[in-house]
N, C-alpha and C positions, 0 to 999 in steps of 0.2 A: 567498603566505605572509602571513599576518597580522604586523601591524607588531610593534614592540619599545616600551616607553617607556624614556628613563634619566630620573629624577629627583635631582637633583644640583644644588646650589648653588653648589659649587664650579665655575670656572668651566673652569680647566684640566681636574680631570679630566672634565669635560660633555660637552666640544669632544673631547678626548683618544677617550675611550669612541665616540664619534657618531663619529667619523670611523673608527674601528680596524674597528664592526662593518659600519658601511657599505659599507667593503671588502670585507670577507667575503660580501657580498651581502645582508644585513638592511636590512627598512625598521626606520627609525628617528626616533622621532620623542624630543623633550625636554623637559621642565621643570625648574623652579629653585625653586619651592616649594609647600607643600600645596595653596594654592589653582592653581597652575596644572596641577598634574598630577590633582585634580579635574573640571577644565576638560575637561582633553586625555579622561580615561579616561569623563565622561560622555558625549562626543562624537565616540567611537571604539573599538573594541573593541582589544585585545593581549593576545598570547598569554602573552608575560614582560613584567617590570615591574622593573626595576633603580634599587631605592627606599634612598636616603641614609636613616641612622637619623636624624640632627640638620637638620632644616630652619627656616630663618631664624623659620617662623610655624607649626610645630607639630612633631610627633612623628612618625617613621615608621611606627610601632607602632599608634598610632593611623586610620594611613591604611589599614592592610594590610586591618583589617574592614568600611570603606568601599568599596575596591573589589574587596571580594567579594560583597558586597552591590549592586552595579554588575555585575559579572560573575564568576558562582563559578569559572570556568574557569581564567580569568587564574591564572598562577604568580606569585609574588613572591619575589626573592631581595634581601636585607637589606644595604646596602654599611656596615661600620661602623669605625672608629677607636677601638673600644673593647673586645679582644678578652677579654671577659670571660667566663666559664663562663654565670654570670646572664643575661647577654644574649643569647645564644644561649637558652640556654633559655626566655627572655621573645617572641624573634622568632619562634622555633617554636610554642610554644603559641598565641600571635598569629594563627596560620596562613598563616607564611613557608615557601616552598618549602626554600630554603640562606639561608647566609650568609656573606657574605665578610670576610675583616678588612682594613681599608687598614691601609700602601699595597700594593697587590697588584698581582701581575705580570700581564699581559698576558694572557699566556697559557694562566695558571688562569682567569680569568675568561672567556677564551673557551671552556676547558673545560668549566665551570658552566653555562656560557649553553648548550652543545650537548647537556651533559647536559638540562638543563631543557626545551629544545627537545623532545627524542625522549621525555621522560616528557610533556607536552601530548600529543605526537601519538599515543603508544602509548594510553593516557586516553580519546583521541578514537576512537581505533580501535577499542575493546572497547565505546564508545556504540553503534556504526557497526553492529558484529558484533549487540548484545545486537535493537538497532533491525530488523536486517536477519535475524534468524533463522530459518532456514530457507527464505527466499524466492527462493531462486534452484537449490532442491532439485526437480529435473525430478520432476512427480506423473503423467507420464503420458498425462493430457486433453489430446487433440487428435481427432487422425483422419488419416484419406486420402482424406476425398473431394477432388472440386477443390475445392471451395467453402473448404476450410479450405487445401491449399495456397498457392491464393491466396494467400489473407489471413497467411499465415504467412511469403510471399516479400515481401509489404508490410511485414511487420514487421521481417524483419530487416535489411531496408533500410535502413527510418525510424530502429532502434534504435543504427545505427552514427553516425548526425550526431546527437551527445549534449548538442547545445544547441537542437536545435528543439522545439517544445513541441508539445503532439498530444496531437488528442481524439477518444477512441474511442466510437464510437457502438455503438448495439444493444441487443433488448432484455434486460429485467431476467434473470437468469439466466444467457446466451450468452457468459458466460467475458470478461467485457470486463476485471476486474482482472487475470484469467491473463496475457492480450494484455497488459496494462501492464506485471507482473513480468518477462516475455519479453522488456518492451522492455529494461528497466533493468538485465538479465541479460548481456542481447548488446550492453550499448552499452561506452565507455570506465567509465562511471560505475559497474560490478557490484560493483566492490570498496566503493565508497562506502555512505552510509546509506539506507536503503529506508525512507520515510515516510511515511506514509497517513491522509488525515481521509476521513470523510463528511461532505458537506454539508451532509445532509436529514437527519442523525443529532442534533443540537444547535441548538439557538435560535442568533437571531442574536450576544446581546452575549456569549456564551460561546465561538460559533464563531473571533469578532475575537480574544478571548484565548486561544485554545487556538493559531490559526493564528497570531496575531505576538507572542505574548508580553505581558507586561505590567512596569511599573517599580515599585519599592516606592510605596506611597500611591496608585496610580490609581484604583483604587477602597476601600473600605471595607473589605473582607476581602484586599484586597492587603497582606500582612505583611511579603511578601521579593520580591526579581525573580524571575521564571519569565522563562525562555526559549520562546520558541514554538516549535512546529513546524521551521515555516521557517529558525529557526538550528540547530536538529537533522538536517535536512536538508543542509546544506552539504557542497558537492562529493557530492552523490548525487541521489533521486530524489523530488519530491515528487508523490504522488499524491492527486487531487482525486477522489473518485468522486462521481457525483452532483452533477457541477458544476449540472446545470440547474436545482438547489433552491438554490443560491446566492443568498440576498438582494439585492438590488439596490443598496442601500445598500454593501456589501462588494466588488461587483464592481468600481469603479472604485480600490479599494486594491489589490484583484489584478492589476488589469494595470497600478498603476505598476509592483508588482514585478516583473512581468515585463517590462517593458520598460527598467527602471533597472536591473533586481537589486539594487534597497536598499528598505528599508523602515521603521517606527518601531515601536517597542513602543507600550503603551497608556499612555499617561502621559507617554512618552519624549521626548524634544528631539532624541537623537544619530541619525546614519543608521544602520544596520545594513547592511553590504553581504555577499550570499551568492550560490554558486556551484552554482544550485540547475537541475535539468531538471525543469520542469513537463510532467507526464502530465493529463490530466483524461478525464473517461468520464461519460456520461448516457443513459438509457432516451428523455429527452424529446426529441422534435424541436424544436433549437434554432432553426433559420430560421422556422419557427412564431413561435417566442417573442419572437423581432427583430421578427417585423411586428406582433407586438402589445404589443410594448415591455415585455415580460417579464424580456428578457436583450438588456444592453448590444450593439450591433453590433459597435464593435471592439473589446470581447473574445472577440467572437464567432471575428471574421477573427483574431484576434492567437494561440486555441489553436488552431485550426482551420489551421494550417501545415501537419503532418503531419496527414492522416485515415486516419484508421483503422475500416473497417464491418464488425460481426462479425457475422457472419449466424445466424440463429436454428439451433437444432435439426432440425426441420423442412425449413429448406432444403438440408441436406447428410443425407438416410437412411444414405446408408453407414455414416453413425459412430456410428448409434444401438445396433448388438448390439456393438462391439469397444467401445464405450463403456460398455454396462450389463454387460459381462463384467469391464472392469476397475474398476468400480464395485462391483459384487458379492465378486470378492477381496478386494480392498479391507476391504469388509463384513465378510466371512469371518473374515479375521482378525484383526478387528477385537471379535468377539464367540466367536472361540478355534476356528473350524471352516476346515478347509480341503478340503470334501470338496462346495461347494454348486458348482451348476452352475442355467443356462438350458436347462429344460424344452424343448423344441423345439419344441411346439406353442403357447410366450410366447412366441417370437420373431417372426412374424407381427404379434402385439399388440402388444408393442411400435414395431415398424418403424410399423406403421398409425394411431398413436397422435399425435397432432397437437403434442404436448408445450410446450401454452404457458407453462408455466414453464423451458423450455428444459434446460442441462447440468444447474444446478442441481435442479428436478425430480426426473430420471432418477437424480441420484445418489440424494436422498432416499428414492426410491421403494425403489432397491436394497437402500440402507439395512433398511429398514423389512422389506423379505422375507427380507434372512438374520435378524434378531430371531423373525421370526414362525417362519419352517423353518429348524429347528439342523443338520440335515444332506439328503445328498441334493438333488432337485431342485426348484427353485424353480417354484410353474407359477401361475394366476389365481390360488387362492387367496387367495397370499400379495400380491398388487395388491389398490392399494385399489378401491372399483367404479368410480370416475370413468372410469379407463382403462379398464377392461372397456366400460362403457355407452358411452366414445366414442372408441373405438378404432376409426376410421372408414378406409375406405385414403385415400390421399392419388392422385390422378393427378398425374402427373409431365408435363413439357411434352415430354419425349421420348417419349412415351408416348401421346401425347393425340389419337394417329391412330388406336389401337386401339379397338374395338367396345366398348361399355360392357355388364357382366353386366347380365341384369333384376335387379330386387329380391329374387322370390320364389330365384332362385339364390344372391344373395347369404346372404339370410335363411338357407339352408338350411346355406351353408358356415361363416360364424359362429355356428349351435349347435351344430355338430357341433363345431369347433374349443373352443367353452364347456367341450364335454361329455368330449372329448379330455382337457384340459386340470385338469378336476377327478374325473376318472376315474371319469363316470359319473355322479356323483352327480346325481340330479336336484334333489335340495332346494336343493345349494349354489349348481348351475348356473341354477335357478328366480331364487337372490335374486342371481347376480350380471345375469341379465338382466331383472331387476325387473320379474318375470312372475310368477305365479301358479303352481305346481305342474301343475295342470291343463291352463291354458294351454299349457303345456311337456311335456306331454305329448301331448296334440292336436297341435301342432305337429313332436312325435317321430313322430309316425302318418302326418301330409299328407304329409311331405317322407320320409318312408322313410329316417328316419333309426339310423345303430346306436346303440342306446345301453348297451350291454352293458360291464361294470364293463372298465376299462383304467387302463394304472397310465403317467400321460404320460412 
């Protein structure tokens, strides 16, 4: 629970209040005039602020827009002696939460304070929700190979101990943010904020302010405080993708916060302390980069708690046709058809198709053939030729006892499947095997192939 300030001169009620709500179980901390409840609020964050209008060395009034300027978050309710219609209306426009008139009883001002409590945290909530949308809506991608079960019994492992930090490796495309969402879904933390940078997305002095904030004046175009990331994050998840582009310079601020959970804005003097689970994810091979001093060692070992390796596309075939089926729906109705289906003589191509840009790829690909065929069946055509010219099969290590076809067998069984596939057509199936017409025809002759018009 984020602490409480009272600000109060009086001394009776300072003491009075500090002990009433400590009771109740609030931190609490106190001041006795503008400058010290300055002091306290630049070198500490609070949720409520219970600010005397009359202070020995200044205005209440005056203090409200200071520290919102310090932290817009903060509530402020008003204690005042002077129950005047005016002044109420002066503390509001101000940008006071309530206001109380002394002397007050106890037990409204515990009421106020509970109120003002559940309006922060309700506030906070709808951040949380606005930050976290949609991201814990099950989309489907996965599979059944083992290669993904595995890695799916690691996750939900790793996602239940919701203070170890963990870096998912693999490459670009192979669902490493999914794996993240997954974790932050299944851990304590789902109801919390879901927050996300790139790190190879922004330069460095933008990356320091976007990730920790900055105070009024730090720099030249700093007009107000910004909060960073990292206080947006609180009690939820932060996710780093593309840790391995992380500047060098930045990494040794990342792992104080990880290992204090406090941090400073850009400009700032006060600690910042948050309740944050660090995720992070990278294509590069870090141990690489440790031995050539790329990437710090122990932040290396400090994410590198939970691992997590998410295997290519490629390495798990099963999930490549239940994948580019619900990739394809997807597609469908996404562009008003629900009538597209996998060709049967694409299914092959695809399986054999080495996919190094891995899930993401495949979805693009799907994408891109329901655009091009509005209904019915999707077949080569509708692929771009990459996949066609290297839609190679793959030998499998379970497999690698078996007798391998000659070439000219091969050859003969991928243009018939071309020819299959585009129903005949020799022109199309000429420029998807970036042959000649001729060629492809000669070739229809050697191998006794059909090539008689078929609709795949």
């Amino acid at each position: 629970m984020k602490p409480m300030l009272i600000v109060e001169d009086d001394t009776t009620i300072r003491v009075t209040l500090n002990k009433f709500f400590v009771r109740l179980g609030y931190k609490v901390d106190v001041a006795e005039s503008v400058e010290g409840a300055l002091k306290q609020v630049r070198t500490r964050r609070y949720r409520l602020i219970l600010l005397d209008l009359h202070l020995p060395d200044g205005n209440g009034l005056d203090l409200i827009g200071k520290f919102r300027e310090l932290d817009e978050d903060t509530l402020v309710v008003i204690m005042t002696a002077f129950p005047e219609v005016r002044t109420a209306v002066a503390t509001l426009k101000a940008g006071a939460y309530d206001y109380i008139t002394k002397p007050f009883d106890l037990e409204d001002m515990q009421e106020l304070v509970g109120r003002a409590m559940e309006t922060s945290r309700l506030r906070q909530e709808v951040a949380w929700r606005r930050a976290q949308s949609n991201v814990c809506q099950v989309d489907g991608v996965g599979g059944d190979s083992p290669a993904w079960k595995r890695l799916t019994e690691v996750t939900q492992k790793i996602a239940g101990a919701d203070h170890v930090p963990v870096l998912i490796c693999g490459e670009s495309g192979s669902g490493k943010e999914r794996v993240a969402r997954t974790i932050h879904c299944g851990s304590p933390r789902a109801g919390g904020p879901w927050v996300t940078i790139n790190c190879s997305a922004l330069p460095e002095n933008l990356l320091e302010s976007e990730m920790f904030g900055y105070e009024k004046g730090a720099f030249t175009d700093a007009r107000q405080m910004k909060r960073g990331l990292l206080e947006l994050a609180d009690g939820g998840t932060f996710f780093l993708d593309e840790i391995g582009d992380l500047a060098l310079t930045l990494q040794p601020k990342l792992l104080r916060v990880l290992e204090t959970r406090t941090f400073r804005r850009l400009g700032g003097s006060r600690e910042i302390s948050v309740d944050v689970r660090f995720v992070a994810a990278t294509h590069r091979n870090l141990p690489e980069m440790v031995k050539n001093g790329l990437f710090r060692e122990d932040l290396y070992y400090r994410l590198n708690v939970g691992a997590i390796d998410v295997p290519p596309l490629r390495a798990r075939r099963e999930d490549i046709l239940p994948l580019a089926r619900y990739f394809l729906a997807e597609a469908a109705r996404a562009v008003g058809s629900s009538t597209l289906v996998l060709a049967p003589a694409l299914e092959p191509m695809l399986e054999n198709y080495s996919w190094p840009g891995n899930v993401r790829e495949l979805r693009n690909v799907l994408e891109r053939a329901a655009i091009l065929c509005a209904e019915g069946s999707v077949t080569s055509v509708q692929l771009p030729r990459e996949i066609i010219g290297r839609a190679v099969p793959l030998v499998s290590a379970e497999k690698s006892d078996q007798p391998f076809v000659d070439l000219e067998a091969m050859e003969r069984i991928y243009i018939q499947r071309v020819l299959d596939s585009v129903g005949g057509n020799k022109t199309r199936a000429a420029e998807l095997l970036g042959i000649t017409r001729l060629t492809l025809r000669n070739k229809i002759k050697d191998h006794d192939l059909d090539d008689s018009p078929v609709i795949p």
